[in-house]
N, C-alpha and C positions, 0 to 999 in steps of 0.2 A: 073054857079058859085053861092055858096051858100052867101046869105047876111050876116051881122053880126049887130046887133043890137045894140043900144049904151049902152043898160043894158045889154050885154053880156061883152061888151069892160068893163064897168064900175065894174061886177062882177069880171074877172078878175083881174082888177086891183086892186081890194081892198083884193083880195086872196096875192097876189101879196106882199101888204104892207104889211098883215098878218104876211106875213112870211118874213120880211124883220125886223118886230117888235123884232120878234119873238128869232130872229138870234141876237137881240142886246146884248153886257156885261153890267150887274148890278150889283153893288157892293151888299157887303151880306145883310145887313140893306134892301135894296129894296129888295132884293131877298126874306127875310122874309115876310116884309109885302107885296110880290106881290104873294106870294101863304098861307100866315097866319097861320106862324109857328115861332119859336123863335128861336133863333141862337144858342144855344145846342140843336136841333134838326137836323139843317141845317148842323151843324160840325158831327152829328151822319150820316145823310145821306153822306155826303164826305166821312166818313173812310170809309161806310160800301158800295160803289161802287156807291149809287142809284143818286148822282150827280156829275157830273164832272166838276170841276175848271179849270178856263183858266188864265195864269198866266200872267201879262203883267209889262211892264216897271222892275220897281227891286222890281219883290216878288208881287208884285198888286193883288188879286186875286179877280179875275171876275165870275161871273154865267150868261149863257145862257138861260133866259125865256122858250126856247123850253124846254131844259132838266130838267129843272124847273117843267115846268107844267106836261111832262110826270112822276116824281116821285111823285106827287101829285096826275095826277090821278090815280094812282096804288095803292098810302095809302087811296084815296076815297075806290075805288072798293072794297079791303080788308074786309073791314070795313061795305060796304053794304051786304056782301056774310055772315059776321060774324051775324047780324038784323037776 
């Protein structure tokens, strides 16, 4: 039986909370300044598919950091390809 080491226990767990961060709702204000962009940008991403809004309580609307960060780094890459 293979051992498991307590930095292996430790790496996943912090994988773990990564993604547990990750999965949280942010209002739009955070969601700007957590990837540093301004909110007619954030409202241009919504129409145009590259974020999706979760709607809570009456009309609330939330953003997911995950989906966040992946529309971010696709306007990064973009942008390196265009350099």
């Amino acid at each position: 039986m293979a051992e498991i080491t307590i930095d292996e226990i430790r790496k996943v767990f912090r994988e773990e909370l990564s993604n547990l961060e990750n999965d949280r709702l942010i209002n739009a204000k955070d969601a700007c300044d957590f990837i540093g962009i301004c909110f007619p940008t954030l409202q241009k991403w919504v129409e145009t598919g590259r974020v999706k809004t979760y709607t809570i309580g009456a009309g609330t609307v939330r953003y997911k950091k995950a989906d966040l960060l992946k529309a971010a780094e696709n306007k990064y890459q973009r942008v390196q390809t265009l350099n």
